[in-house]
C-alpha positions in Angstrom: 103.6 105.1 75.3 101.4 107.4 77.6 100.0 107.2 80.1 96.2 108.3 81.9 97.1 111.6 83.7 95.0 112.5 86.6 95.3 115.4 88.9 95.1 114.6 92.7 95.9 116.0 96.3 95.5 118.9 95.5 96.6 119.5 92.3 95.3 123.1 90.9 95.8 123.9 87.6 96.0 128.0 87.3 94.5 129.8 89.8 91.8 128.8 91.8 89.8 132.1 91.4 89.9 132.8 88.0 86.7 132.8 86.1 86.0 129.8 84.2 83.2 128.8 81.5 82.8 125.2 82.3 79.2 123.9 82.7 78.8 121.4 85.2 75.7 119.9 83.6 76.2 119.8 80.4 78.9 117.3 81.5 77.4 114.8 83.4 75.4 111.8 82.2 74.1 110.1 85.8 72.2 106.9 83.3 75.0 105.2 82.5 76.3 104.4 85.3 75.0 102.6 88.8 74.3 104.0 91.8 77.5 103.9 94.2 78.2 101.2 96.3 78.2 103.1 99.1 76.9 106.7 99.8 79.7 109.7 99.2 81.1 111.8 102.2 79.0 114.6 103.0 81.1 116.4 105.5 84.3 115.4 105.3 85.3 117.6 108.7 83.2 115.7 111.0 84.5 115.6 114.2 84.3 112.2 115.7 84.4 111.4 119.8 87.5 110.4 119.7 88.8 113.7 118.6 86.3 115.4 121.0 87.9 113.4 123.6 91.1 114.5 122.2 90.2 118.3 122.1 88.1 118.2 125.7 90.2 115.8 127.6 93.7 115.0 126.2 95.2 118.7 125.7 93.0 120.4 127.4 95.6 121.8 129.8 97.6 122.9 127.8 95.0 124.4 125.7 94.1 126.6 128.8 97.4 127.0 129.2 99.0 128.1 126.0 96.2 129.0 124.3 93.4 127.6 122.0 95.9 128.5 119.1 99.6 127.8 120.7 97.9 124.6 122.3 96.7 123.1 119.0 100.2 123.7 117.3 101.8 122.8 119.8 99.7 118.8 120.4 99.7 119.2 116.3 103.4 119.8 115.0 105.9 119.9 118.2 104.7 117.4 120.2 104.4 113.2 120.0 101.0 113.4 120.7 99.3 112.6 117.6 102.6 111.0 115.8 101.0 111.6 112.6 102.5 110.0 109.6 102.2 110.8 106.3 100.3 108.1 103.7 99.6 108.5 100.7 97.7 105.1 99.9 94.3 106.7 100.9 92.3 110.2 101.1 90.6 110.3 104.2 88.4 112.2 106.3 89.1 114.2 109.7 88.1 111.3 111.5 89.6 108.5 109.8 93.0 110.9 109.4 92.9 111.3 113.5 92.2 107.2 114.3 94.5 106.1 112.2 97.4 109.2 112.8 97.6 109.2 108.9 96.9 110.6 105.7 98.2 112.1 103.0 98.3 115.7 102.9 95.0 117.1 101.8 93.7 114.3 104.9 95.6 115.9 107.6 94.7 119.3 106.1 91.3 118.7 106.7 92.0 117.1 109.8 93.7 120.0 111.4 91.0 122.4 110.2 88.5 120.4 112.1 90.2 120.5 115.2 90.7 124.1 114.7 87.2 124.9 113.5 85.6 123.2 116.8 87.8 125.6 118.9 86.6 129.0 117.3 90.3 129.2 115.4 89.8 131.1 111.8 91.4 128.5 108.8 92.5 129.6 105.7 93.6 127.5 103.0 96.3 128.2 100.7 97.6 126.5 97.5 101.4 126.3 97.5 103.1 126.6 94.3 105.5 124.1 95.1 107.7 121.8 92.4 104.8 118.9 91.1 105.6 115.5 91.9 104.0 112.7 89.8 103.5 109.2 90.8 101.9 106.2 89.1 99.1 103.8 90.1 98.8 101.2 87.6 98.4 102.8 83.7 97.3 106.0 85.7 99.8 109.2 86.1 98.6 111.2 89.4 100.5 114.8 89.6 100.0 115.9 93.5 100.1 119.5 93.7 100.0 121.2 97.8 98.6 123.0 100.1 98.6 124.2 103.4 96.9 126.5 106.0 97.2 129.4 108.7 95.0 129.4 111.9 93.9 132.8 113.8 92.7 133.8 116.5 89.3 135.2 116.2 90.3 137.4 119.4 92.7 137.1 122.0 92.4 134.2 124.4 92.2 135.6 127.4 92.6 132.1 129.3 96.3 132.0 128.1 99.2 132.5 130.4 101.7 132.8 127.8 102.1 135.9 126.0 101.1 135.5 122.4 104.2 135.4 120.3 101.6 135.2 117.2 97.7 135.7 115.8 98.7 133.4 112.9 100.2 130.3 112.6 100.8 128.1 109.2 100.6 124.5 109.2 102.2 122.7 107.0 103.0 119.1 107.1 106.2 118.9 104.4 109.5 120.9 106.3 110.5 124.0 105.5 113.1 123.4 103.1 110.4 122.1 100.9 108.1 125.1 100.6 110.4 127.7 101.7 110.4 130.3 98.4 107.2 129.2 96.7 104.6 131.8 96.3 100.8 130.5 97.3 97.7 131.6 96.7 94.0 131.5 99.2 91.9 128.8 97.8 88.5 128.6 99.6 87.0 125.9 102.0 84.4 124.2 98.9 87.9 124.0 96.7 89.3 121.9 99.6 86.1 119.6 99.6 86.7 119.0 95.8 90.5 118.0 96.5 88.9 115.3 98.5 86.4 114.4 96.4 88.9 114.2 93.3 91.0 112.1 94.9 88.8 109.8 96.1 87.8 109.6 92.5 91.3 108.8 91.1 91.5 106.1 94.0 88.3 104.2 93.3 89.1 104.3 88.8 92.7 102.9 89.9 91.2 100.2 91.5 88.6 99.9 88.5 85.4 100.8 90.5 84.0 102.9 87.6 80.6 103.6 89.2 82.1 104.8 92.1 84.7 106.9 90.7 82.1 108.6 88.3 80.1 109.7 91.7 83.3 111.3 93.4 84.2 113.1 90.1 80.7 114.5 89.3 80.5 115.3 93.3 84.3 116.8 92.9 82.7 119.1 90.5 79.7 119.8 92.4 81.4 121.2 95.3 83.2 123.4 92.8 82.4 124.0 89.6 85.6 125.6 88.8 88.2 122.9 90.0 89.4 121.5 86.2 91.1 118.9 88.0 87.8 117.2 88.3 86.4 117.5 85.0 89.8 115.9 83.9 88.9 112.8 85.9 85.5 112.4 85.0 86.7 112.6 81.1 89.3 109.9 82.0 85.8 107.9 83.6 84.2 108.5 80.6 87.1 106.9 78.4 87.7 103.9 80.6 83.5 103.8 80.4 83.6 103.6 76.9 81.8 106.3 76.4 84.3 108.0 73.7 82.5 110.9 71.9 82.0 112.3 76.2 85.6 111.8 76.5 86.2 113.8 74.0 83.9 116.6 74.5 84.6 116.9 77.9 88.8 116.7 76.8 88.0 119.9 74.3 86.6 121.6 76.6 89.5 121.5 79.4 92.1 122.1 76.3 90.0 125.5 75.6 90.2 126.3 78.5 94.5 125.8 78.5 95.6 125.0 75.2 98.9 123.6 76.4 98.5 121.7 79.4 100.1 118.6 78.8 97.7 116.1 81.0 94.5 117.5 78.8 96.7 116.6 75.6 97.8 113.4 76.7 94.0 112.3 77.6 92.8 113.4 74.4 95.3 112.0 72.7 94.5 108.9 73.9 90.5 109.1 73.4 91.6 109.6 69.8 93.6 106.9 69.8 91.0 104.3 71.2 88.1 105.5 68.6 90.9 104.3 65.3 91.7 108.5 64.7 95.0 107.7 64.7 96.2 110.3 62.3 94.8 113.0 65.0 96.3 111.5 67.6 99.8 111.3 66.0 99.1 115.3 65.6 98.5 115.7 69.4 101.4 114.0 70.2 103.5 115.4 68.3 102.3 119.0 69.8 102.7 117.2 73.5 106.3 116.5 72.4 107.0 119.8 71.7 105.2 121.1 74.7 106.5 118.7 77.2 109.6 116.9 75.6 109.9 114.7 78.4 107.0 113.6 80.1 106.7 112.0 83.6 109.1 108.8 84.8 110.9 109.0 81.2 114.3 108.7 82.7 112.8 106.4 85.3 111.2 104.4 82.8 114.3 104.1 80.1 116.2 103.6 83.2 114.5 100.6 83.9 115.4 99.5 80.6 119.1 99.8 80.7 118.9 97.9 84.6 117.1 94.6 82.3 120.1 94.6 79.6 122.3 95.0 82.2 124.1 98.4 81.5 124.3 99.4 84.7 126.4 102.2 84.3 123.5 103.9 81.7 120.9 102.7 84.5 122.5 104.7 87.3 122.7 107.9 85.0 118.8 107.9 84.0 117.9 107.3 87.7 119.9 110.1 88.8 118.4 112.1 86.0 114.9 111.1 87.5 116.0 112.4 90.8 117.0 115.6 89.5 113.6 116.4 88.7 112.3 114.7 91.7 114.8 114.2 94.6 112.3 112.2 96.8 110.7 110.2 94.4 111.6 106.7 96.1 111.4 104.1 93.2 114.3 106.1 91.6 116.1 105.7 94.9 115.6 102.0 95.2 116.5 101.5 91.3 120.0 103.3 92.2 120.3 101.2 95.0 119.8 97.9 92.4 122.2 99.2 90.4 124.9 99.9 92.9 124.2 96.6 94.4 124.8 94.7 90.8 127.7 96.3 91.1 129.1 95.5 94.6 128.9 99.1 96.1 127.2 98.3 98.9 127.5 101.4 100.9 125.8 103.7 97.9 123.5 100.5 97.6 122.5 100.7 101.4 122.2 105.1 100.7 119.5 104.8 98.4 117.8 102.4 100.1 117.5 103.9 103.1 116.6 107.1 101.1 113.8 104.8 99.4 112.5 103.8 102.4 112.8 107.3 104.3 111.1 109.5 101.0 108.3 106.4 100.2 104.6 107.5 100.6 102.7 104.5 101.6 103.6 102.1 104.8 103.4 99.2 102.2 106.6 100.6 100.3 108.4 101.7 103.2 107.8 97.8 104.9 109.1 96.4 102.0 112.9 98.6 101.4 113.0 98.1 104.9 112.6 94.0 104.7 115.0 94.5 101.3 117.1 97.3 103.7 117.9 94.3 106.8 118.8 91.4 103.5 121.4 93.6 102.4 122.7 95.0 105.6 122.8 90.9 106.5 124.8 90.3 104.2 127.2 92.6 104.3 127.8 91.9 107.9 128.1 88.0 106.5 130.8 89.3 104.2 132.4 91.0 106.6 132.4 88.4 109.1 133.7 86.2 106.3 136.8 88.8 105.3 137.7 88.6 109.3 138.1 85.4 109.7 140.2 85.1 106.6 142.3 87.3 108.2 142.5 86.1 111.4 141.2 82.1 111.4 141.2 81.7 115.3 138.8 83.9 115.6 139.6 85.6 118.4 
């Protein structure tokens, strides 16, 4: 069975810059669905007063200090003065990222950039061609690609005291270890703006808001006319719209444009499947088999499988597989820990769950292996209180 397979958070598919032949309009079809419930972002860098305060007041000494460039790095990545946390339940704005100290990583991209922008500081934006990670919201796939950016100087500050060790600096909000060896690429400002726009997309279909997904998508594509990523979504709209023979235009057209991508194959696959052609849709699956043998969460999923029949040792094998393609993907984490706790190793049990908890991207996952986390380490302590004083009844 497969699943919808969006592209999100920045997920690029080739390079930003090559030439494309999409046509934006030919694509949309604004009549069939209702206006949006509310109006769409139209700068999603707005500074609010809060981070005016933030800029003017807050680290404004050591801005004057340091350096408009060394003074934002410094309050952004070495300090605990914003104690941002990543989040991936929501794409937000500068504004929202910086009240709430959390976002998911195209929302404190944007939210540095503003606070860079407002101090004169040159952003660039780059994609990083890091390993894909998948993750699942509902019967939708959503592959997250990254990216990152350098600051500059536009000239020297002449207000700092410190000598400047750097005109450049690259933020980036996963560690080293994580990017360290991919290549990236410059992506411009408008690319970033259809990120946001995409994923806002993704997040409004997932929670079945059709309308309102249709608007982000067609104002994904807007901002640029080049980001496939978009045109992906809106044919996924059009399918869950019922609006089949749109789906599968628009499904062609991004399968023209790269003939083996395995998302457009899978979405077309499925458009086929839902008008009865399912002779044609045995035929792209069997060429999605053969271009991606196994797709996303397949271990995961049959992994699953062998934890409900009880063969725990099989279980433990698929979710390691699962981890080897993805060694932060927390759900694999937590099923190990199931596993090992069916089978009374509590110490690997208590590993993977506090992997699960430490590697989940949304504060509603990580509250709940940390509620399932203190059960387990509870008990334990009630087993070994239990082993003591059958070893020594007096308790003393």
């Amino acid at each position: 069975m497969r699943w919808i397979a969006l592209l999100v958070c920045s997920a690029l598919l080739g390079c930003a810059s090559q030439v494309r032949t999409m046509d934006p309009e030919q694509n949309f079809n604004d009549t069939a669905f209702r206006p949006p419930s509310a109006p769409t972002v139209t700068d999603v860098f707005a500074l609010s007063e809060a981070m005016k305060h933030f800029l003017d007041v807050e680290i404004e000494p050591q801005l004057s200090q340091m350096g408009r460039l060394e003074g934002l790095i410094n309050a952004i990545m070495t300090t605990d003065q914003l104690k941002l946390k990543y989040d991936a339940s929501r794409t937000r704005t500068a504004a929202d990222a910086f009240d709430r100290r959390a976002g998911n990583c195209i929302s404190l991209i944007i939210m540095t950039a503003a606070l860079a922008k407002d101090l004169n500081l040159t952003v660039q934006y780059q994609q990083v061609y890091a390993d894909e990670i998948w993750s699942r919201n509902g019967d939708i796939l959503l592959r997250s690609g990254h990216v990152n950016l350098t600051l500059r100087r536009r000239q020297m500050d002449e207000s700092s005291l410190w000598f400047a060790r750097s005109n450049t600096y690259t933020v980036d909000f996963l560690s080293d270890e994580d990017v360290r060896g991919y290549r990236s690429s410059v992506i411009e400002e408008h690319t970033v703006v259809a990120m946001f726009m995409n994923n806002r997309a993704a997040e409004t279909l997932a929670r079945g808001q059709l309308d309102d997904a249709y608007w982000w998508a067609r104002e994904a594509i807007v901002r640029d006319a080049d980001f496939l990523p978009a045109y992906n979504t809106l044919a996924v709209i059009y399918r869950r719209h019922g609006d089949l023979a749109r789906a599968e235009q628009l499904s062609r057209r991004l399968l023209a444009q790269e003939p083996e991508n395995p998302t457009f194959i899978a979405n077309l696959a499925s458009v086929l499947k839902a008008a009865g052609r399912d002779r044609e849709a045995i035929a792209l699956l069997q060429e999605l088999q053969r271009v991606e043998p196994y797709p996303p969460f397949h271990f995961m999923d049959l992994g699953r499988v062998a934890l409900g029949r009880g063969d725990l040792k099989a279980a433990i094998e698929l979710f390691k597989r699962e981890l080897a393609r993805d060694q932060y993907y927390h759900a694999a984490h937590f099923g190990l820990a199931d596993a090992y706790n069916r089978l009374g190793d509590i110490t690997r049990a208590q590993e993977h769950l506090t992997a699960a908890m430490e590697y989940s991207d949304t504060h509603r996952d990580h509250d709940l292996y940390a509620a399932k986390l203190e059960r387990l380490r509870a008990h334990l302590e009630q087993q070994q209180s239990g082993r003591s004083r059958v070893v020594n009844p007096s308790g003393s």
